[in-house]
N, C-alpha and C positions, 0 to 999 in steps of 0.2 A: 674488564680486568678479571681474570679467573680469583675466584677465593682462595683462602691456602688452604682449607681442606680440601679442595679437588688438586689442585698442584699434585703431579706424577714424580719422583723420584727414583735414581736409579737405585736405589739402597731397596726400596720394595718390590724388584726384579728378580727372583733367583733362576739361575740355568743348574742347579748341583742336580743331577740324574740324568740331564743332557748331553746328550753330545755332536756338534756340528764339524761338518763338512766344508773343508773349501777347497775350489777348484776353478782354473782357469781352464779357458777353451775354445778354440778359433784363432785368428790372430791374434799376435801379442799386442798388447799395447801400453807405453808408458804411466807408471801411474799405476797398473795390476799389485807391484809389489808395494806399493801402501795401502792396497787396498786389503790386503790378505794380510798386512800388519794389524792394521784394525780390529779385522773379524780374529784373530787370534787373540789378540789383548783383549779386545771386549770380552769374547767369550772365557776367557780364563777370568778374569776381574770378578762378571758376574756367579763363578765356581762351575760352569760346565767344559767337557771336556773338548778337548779340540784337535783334530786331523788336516791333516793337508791328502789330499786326494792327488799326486803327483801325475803329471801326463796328460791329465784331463779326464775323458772318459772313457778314455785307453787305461790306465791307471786303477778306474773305476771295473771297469769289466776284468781286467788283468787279476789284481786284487795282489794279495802277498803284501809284498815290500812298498808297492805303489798307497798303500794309505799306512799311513804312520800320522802315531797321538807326538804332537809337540806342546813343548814349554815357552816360557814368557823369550826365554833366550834363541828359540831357534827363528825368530824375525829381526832380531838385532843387526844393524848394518845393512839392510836391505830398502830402506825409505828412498835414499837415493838413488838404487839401483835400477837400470830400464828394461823394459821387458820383462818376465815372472821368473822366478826363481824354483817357483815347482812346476816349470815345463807344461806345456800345452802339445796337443796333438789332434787331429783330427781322426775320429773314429768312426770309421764302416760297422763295426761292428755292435754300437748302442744302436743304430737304424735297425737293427733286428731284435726282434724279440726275445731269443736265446739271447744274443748281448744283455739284456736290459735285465734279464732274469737273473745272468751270474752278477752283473750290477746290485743288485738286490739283494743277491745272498752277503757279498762280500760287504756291503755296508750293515747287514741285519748280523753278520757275525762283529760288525766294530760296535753293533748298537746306534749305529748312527741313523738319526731321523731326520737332520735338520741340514739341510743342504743352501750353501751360499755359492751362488753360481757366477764368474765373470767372466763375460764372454760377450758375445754378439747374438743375434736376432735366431740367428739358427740354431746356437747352443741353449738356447733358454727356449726356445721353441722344444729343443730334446727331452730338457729338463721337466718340460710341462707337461710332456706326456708320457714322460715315468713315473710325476706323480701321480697321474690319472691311472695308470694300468698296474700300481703299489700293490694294493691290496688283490688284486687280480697273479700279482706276483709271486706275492706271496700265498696265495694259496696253490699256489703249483709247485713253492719249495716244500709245502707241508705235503702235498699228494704224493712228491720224489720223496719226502723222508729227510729230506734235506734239514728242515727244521722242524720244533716240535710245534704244537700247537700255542702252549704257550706263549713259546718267542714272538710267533705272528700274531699276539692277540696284545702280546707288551709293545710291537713294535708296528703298530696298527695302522696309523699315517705318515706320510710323508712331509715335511713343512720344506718349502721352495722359495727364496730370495736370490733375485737374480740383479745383477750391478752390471750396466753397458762399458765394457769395455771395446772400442774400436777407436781410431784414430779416423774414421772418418765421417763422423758426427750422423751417420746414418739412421739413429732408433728414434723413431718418434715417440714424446712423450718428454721427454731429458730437451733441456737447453743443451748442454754440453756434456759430451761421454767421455768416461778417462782416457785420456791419452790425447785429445784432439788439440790441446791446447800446446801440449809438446809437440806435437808433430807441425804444427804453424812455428812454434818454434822454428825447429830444424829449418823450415821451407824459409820461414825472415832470415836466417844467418846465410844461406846461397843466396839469395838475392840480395840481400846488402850486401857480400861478398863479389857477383857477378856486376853490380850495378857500377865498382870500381874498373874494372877490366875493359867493362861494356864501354863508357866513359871515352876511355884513355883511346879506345881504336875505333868512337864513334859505329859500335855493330849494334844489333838488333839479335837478342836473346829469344828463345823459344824454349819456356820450362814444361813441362812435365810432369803433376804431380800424382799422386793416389787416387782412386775417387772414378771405381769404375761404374758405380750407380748415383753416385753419391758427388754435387761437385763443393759441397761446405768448402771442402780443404784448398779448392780452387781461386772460387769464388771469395773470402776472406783474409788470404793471400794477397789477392789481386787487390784490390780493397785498402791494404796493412802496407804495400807497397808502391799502390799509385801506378799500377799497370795498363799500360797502352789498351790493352784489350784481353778478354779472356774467355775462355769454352765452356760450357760445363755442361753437363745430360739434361738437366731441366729447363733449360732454356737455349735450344739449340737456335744460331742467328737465322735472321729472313732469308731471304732468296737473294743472291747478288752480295751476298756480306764481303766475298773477296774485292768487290771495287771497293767500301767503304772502307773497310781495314786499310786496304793500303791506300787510300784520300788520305785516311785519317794520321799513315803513320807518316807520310812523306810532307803533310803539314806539318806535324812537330818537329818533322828536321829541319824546315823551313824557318821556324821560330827556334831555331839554334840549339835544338834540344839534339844532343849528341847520343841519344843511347835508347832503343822502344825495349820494352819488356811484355811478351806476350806470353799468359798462361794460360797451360789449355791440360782439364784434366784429361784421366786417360781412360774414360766412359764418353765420352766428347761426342757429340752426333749434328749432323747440319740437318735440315729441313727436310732433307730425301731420305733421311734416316743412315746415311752415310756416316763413315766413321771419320772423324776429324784429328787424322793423327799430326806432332808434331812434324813430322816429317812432311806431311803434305803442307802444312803452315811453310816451311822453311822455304819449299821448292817452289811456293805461290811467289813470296815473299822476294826471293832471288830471281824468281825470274822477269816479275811486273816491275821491281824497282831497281833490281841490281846492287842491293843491302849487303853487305858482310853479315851473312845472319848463322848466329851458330845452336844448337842444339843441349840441351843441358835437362837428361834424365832423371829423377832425385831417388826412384823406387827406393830401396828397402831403408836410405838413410833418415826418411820420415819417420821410423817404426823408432830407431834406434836411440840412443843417447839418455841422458837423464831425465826424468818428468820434471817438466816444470813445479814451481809453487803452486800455481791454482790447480794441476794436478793431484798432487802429494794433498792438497788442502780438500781438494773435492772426494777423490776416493779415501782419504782417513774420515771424511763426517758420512759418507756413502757405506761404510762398513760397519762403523759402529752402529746409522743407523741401520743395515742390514742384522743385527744381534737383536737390536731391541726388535724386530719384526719378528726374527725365529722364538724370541721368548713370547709373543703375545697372539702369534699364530695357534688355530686351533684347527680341528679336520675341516671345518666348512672354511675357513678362512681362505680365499682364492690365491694363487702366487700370483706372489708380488715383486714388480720392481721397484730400487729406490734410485731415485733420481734426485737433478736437480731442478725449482723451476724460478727462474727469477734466483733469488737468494734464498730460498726457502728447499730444506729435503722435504718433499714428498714422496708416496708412497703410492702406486699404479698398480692395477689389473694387468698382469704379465701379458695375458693374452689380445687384450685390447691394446696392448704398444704395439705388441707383433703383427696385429690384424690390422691396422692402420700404419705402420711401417710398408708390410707386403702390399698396401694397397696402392703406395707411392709410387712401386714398380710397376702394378698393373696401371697405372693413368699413364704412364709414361709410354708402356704398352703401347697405348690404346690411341697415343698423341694429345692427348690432352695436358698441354704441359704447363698452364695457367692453374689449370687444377691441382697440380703435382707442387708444382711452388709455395702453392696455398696450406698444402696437408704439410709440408716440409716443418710449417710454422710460422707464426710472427717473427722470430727474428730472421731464418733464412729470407724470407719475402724484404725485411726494411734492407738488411744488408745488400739482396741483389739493387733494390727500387737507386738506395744509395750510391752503390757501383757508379750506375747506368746513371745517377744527374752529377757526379760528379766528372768520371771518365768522357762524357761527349759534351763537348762544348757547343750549344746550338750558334746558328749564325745571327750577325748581331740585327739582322730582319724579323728573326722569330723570337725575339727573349720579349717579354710585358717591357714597356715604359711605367716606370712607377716613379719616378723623380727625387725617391728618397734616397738619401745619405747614410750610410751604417756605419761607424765606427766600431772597430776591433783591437782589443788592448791586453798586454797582460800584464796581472796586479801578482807582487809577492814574491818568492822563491821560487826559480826554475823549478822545471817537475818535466818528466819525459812525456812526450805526449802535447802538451801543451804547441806543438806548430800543426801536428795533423789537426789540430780542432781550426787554427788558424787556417790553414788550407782549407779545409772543411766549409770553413763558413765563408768565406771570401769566395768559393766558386759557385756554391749555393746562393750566396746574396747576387751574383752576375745575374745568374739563372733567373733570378727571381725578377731580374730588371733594374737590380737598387746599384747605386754607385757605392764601392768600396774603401773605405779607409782604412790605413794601417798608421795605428799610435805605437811611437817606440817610446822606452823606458819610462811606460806603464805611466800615472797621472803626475808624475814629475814633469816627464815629456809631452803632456796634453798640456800642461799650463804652459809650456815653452813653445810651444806650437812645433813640433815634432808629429805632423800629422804629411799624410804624402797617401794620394788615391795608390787601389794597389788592382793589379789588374791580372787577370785567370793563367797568363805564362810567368808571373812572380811568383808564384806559390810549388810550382812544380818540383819534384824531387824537396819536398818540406818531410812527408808523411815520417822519412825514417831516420831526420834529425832530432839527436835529443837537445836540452836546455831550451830557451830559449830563441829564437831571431828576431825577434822582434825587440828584445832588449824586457827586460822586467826591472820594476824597481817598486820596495814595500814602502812607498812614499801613500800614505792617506790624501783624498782629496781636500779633507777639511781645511789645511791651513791656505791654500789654491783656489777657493772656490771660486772666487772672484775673475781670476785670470782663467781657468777651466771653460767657465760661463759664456768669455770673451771667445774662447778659441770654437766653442759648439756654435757661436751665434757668428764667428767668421765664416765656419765651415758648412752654416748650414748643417750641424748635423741632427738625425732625425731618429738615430734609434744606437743603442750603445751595449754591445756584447763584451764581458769584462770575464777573460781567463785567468784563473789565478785560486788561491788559496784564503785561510781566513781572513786577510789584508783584503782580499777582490770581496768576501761578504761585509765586510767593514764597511768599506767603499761604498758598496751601495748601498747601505744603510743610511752612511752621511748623505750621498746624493737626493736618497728618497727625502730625506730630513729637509733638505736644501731646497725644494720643490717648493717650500711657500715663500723664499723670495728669491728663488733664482728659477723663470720660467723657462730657461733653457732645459732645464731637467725634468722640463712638464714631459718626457718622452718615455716609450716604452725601453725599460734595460732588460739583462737579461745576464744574469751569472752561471758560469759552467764552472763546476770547483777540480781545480788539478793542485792537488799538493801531496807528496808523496806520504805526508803524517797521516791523510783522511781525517782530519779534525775541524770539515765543516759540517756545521748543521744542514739536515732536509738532504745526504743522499747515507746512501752505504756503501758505496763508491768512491774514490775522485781519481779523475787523471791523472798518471804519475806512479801510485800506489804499487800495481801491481809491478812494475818495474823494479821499485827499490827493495820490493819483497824479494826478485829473481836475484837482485843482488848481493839481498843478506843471505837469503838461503844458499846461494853458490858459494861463497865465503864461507857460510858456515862448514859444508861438506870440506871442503877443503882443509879445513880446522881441524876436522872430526880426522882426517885422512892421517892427517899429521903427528893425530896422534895413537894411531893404530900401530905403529911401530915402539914408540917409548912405554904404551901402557900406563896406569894410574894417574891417568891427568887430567885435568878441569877446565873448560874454559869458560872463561868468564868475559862474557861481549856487546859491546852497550851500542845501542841502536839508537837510531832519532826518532825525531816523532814529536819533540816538543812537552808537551802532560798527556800528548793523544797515544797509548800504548800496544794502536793497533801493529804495528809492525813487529815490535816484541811479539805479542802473543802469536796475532798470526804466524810469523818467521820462527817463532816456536814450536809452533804446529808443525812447519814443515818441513823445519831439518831436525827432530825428533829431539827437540830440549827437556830437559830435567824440569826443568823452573823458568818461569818470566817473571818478572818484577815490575811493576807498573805502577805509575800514580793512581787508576781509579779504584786498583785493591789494597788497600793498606797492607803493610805488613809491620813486623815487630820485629825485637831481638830474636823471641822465642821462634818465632817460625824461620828466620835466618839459621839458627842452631838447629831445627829440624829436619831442611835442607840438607847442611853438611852430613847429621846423621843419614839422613835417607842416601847420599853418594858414598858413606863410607860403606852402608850394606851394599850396596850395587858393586863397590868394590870387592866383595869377595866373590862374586859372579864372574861370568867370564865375559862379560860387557867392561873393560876396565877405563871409562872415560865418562866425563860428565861434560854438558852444555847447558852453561846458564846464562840469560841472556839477563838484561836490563835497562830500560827504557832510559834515555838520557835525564827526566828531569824526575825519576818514578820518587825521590825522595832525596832531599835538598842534603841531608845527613849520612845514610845509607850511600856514597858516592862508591863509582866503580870500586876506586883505591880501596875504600873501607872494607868493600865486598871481598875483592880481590887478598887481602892482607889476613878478613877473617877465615875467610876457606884456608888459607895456608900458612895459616896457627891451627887451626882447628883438624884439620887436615895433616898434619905434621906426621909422617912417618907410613902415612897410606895413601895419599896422591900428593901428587903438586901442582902448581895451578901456571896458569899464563891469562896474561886478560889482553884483550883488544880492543879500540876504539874505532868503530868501522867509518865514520866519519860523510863528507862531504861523496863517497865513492856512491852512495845512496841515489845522491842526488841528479849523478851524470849518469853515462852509456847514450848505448840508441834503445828507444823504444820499444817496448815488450809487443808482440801483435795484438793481445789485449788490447794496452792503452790505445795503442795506432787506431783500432775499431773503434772502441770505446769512446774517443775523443772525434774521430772521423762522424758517427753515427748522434752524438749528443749536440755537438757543431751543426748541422745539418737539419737537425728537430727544432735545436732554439733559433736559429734563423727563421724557419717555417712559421716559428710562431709568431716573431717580431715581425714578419710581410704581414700576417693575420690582425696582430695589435696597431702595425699604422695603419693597416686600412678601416680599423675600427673607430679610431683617435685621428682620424682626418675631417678636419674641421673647416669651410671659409675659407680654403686655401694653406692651412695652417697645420701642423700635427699639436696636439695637445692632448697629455695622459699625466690624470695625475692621482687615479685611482690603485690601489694598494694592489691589485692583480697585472698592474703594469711594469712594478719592477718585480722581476721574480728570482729565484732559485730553480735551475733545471738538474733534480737529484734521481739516481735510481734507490728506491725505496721498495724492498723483498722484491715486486714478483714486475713493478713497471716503473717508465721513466715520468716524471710528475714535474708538474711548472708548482711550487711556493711562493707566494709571497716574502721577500725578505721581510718585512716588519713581523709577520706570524711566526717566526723563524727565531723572531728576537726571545719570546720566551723560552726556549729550546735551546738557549745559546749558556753557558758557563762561560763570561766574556774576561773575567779573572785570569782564568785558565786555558782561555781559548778552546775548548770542546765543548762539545755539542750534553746536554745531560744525559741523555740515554745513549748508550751506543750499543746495537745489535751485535756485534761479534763479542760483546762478554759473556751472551749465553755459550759460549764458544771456550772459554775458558778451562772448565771442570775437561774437556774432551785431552787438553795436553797433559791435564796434572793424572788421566787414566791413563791415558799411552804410558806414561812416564812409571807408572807402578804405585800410583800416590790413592792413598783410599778419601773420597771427596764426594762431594751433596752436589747430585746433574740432576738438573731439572730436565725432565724428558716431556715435559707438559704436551709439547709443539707435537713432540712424533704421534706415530700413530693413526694418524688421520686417513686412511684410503682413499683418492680421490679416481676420479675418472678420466682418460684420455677425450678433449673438448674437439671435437670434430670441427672444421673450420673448409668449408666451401666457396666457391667464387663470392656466395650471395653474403659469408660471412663479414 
């Protein structure tokens, strides 16, 4: 635990004689304009000045009008907006050295040293060798005359942060780049769209996406929608792939499945290094099977639309921390990207992403496409391994005989996401040789024996249903145990995966409890937490979350829209969650709230009254709206009404207010592509490790597990995915309240109350750190 005299705050940060730069560049990608919200708020907050460099580095070289100093108010209304707001262009003319010079003059005449770069591999590769050739710059504007000496000896270095923007997951180094998670966006809405059409006239889709180096956007897509089969540059299929594609698709029509979905990005290449276009798919397709197969392009509508929440939430903690980097950069200090890794902002050697990015192209090059996979990353690598055991069903000659039994159940409140992990695990368990069960309405329905084997063509077409199918019910097993016991030892069962929220970690705790007189539960369990409140212990995560978050934040724009026409008006909006406040804050973060109100930060009258002051200064700005959210249970007292009644006493004669109750709308839709992954890919790991624990706990003919590493918690925690023990978990638990004691995202807090204009104590402890881009090889 750091001490409190080392603990970093933002308060001992000053930028006043600063002044930063920001610009996009290359393609757009959603999520750019929260990112340039950030670095403007941050950098005004901390007292340095701030430019928007418009056009990019066309803008830059141009100079004049194209860089302009802005206020806290010229980002206002743009969080939601897709694509950048100060224009990108691609520039010939920084690739020259005269470009880079007038570059240099026109920023040494705004004084500016501190450049925050969003862009892609190429643009930040520009950017790194304008700061190397800086001071080389400038001394050839002081030989023209151009500047004095002085200025070149004031404006001596250059400081370079650079933030990946591209929609298709391209940079290595970054889990995920702004915009990518929008553009899966866009690609789930056509294909849940196409998959109705497809359906109704029994055809065979052939999509189309982004992703000419690059097949993320392909590949997890495919994945998020349960796709027949899919193309992508780094894994081009074997030799002969066209007889297996179509085995494979004229089997599922065969098993009454009315509709294939083939996605193939548009870098796609076979084995001859042949280029794999949709059209050659179609014309295979139509001519081996005689399919109704049609064609469906997506190009620029990927780019388009509004950034997601984990967008809007990734690039506003990407930019601010982009500020605190430009403030702690010094001349030796190397540029830096900030990314994300796991849950965690780190901070990279600009030119080691770029050099092990470029070097993904060259193994691809070169055919080495196991290699290319590898450097992609851990996750590109689990997502394809994933694909590829869920999408081919081996035949029932090659799967292991393993003899066990798996039950699959869900505990608690529907949450979206909760059937792909269903699916997930059920084709994973075939795979693995073990027989399958499906528990309906969760341990109500285990004691009533509502259990029925489920088999690899029952699960298809699940990934992009929301709620529940399986039936859920927050029944505990405690008062059942007896009849539970009866129905595991009819069914033989031998190992028990429990989907669900704090009720499924409840559960297993009774279970585990229950182990010393009911030996049916001597077995390995194994809980995946999906609740859209995220108010279990041991992840930072759960299935469900990021969906209800797309849905507050849509609602809220929508709000905010509303009231862009009336002027002076407040809304006041109460979110679920339980006492867990992540959806407030978070949903704060990202449709640009005034205030969240939550159970784990108290508040008082006095800061209720400080609030409405702080909306009525904002009202004299030309921002004429406030958004204030509040946790449903943030304070038993403090109720909406109360909230809602004080702003509009308080308030009286300078805005007026309106409140909503966003309610149960949380908790439905279809599936965010996050969850659909996220649930797909956590399903699939704790099966692997339940095959691992029965072959561990095979006993005599018998399974028995009664050790505390046998039932677990499978949670992502900062930077990986981690099996817990539920018991260890137990001190960790606020069981009063149902949340977990600590929860990561309240260092996350101070970040809305700065967007918002609010002067507050950030703990910047975390940032700063420099790490290194981890090279990862076959032998890795």
């Amino acid at each position: 635990m750091m001490a409190q005299a080392d603990k970093k705050y933002i308060d001992n940060l000053s930028g006043t004689g600063k002044a930063i730069g920001v610009l996009t560049s290359g393609g757009d990608a959603q999520g750019m304009n929260s990112a340039v919200r950030a670095v403007v708020r941050m950098g005004l907050y901390v007292g340095a000045k701030v430019y928007f460099v418009h056009e990019g580095y066309q803008g830059m070289v141009d100079g004049q009008d194209n860089i302009v100093e802005v206020n806290w108010e010229s980002v206002s209304s743009i969080l939601q907006v897709g694509g950048t707001v100060i224009g990108s262009a691609r520039c010939k003319e920084f690739r020259t050295r005269e470009g880079r010079l007038k570059a240099a003059y026109n920023l040494v005449n705004c004084g500016i040293t501190n450049l925050c770069v969003i862009g892609g591999d190429g643009s930040l590769t520009g950017a790194n060798l304008f700061r190397e050739e800086w001071s080389g710059l400038l001394d050839e504007l002081v030989q023209n005359d151009s500047i004095d000496e002085e200025t070149a000896h004031k404006y001596s270095h250059l400081n370079i942060v650079g933030m990946v923007g591209s929609i298709d997951n391209d940079f290595c180094g970054t889990d995920m780049t702004i915009g990518t998670d929008s553009a899966l966006h866009r690609i789930i809405e056509v294909v849940d769209a196409i998959m109705t059409t497809a359906q109704s006239h029994q055809r065979t889709f052939v999509l189309e996406v982004m992703g000419r180096h690059c097949g993320y956007l392909a590949l997890v897509s495919a994945l998020a929608c349960g796709a027949d089969w899919v193309f992508i540059p780094e894994s081009p299929p074997e030799e002969g792939w066209e007889d297996v594609m179509c085995t494979k698709l004229s089997e599922n029509r065969a098993c009454r499945k009315r509709l294939n979905i083939i996605i193939v990005a548009e870098g796609a290449i076979d084995s001859f290094n042949q280029n794999i276009t949709s059209e050659r798919i179609k014309d295979l397709v139509v001519s081996r099977l005689g399919f109704d197969t049609r064609v469906t392009i997506l190009g620029h509508v990927q780019r388009g639309g509004t950034p997601s929440a984990f967008d809007r939430i990734l690039a506003s903690r990407m930019g601010v921390e982009a500020v605190l980097a430009l403030l702690e950069a010094t001349a030796d200090t190397p540029a830096c990207v900030v990314s994300l890794c796991g849950n965690q902002a780190v901070r990279l050697p600009l030119m080691e992403c770029v050099q092990m990015t470029q070097e993904v192209q060259k193994v691809m090059d070169e055919r080495k496409f196991e290699e290319a996979v590898k450097l992609r990353g851990r996750s590109f690598e689990n997502n394809l391994n994933t694909y590829k055991l869920l999408a081919n069903r081996k035949p029932q000659s090659e799967l292991p005989q393993s003899n066990f039994n798996v039950a699959v159940l869900n505990v608690g409140a529907p949450a979206a996401g909760m059937n792909a992990a269903v699916r997930s695990a059920v084709r994973v368990g075939i795979s693995e040789g073990h027989k399958m069960y499906a528990v309906s309405d969760g341990f109500e329905g285990f004691a009533r024996g509502q259990i029925k084997e489920i088999s690899w063509g029952d699960v298809g077409g699940w990934t992009g249903q929301g709620g529940s199918l399986l039936g859920t019910k927050r029944t505990l097993p405690a008062k059942n145990l007896e009849k539970i016991a009866d129905q595991m030892r009819a069914y033989n069962i031998n190992a028990l995966l429990v989907i669900g929220g704090f009720e499924a970690f409840e559960s297993l705790l009774q279970l585990n409890e229950a182990r010393a007189y009911y030996e049916e539960f001597c077995i390995p369990m194994c809980i995946l937490p999906s609740t859209i409140s995220n108010n279990v212990p041991g992840t930072d995560f759960s299935i469900g979350t990021d969906t209800a978050l797309n849905a507050i934040v849509e609602t809220c724009d929508r709000i905010k829209q509303s009231a862009s026409g009336t002027k002076r008006r407040v809304f006041i909006i109460e979110t679920m969650g339980g006492y867990c406040g992540y959806l407030a804050s978070m949903g704060g973060l990202a449709a640009g709230a005034d205030v969240a109100y939550i159970f784990e930060e108290p508040f008082d009258i006095r800061e209720l009254q400080a609030n409405v002051e702080h909306l009525t200064e904002k009202m004299k700005t030309s921002i004429q709206r406030g958004l204030v959210l509040r946790n449903e249970n943030c304070n038993e007292n403090y109720t909406t009404d109360f909230i809602y009644q004080l702003y509009s006493e308080e308030g009286k004669g300078v805005f007026d207010c309106r409140k909503n109750v966003l309610g149960h709308m949380q908790q439905g839709g279809s599936p965010s592509p996050f969850d659909r992954n996220f649930g797909t890919k956590v399903a699939a790991k704790a099966i692997q490790w339940i095959t691992k624990k029965l072959k561990e706990t095979y006993r005599q003919g018998r399974v028995f597990a009664n050790t505390v590493d046998t039932a677990c918690l499978l949670g992502m925690r900062r930077r990986a995915l981690v099996f817990q023990p539920v018991s260890q978990l137990k001190d960790e638990t606020d069981f009063v309240h149902r949340i977990p004691k600590e929860q990561w995202w309240l260092k996350l807090r101070p970040l809305m109350k700065v967007l918002a204009k609010y002067k507050t104590s950030y703990d910047i402890s975390d940032a700063g750190q420099m790490e290194h881009v981890v090279r990862r090889s076959r032998e890795a």
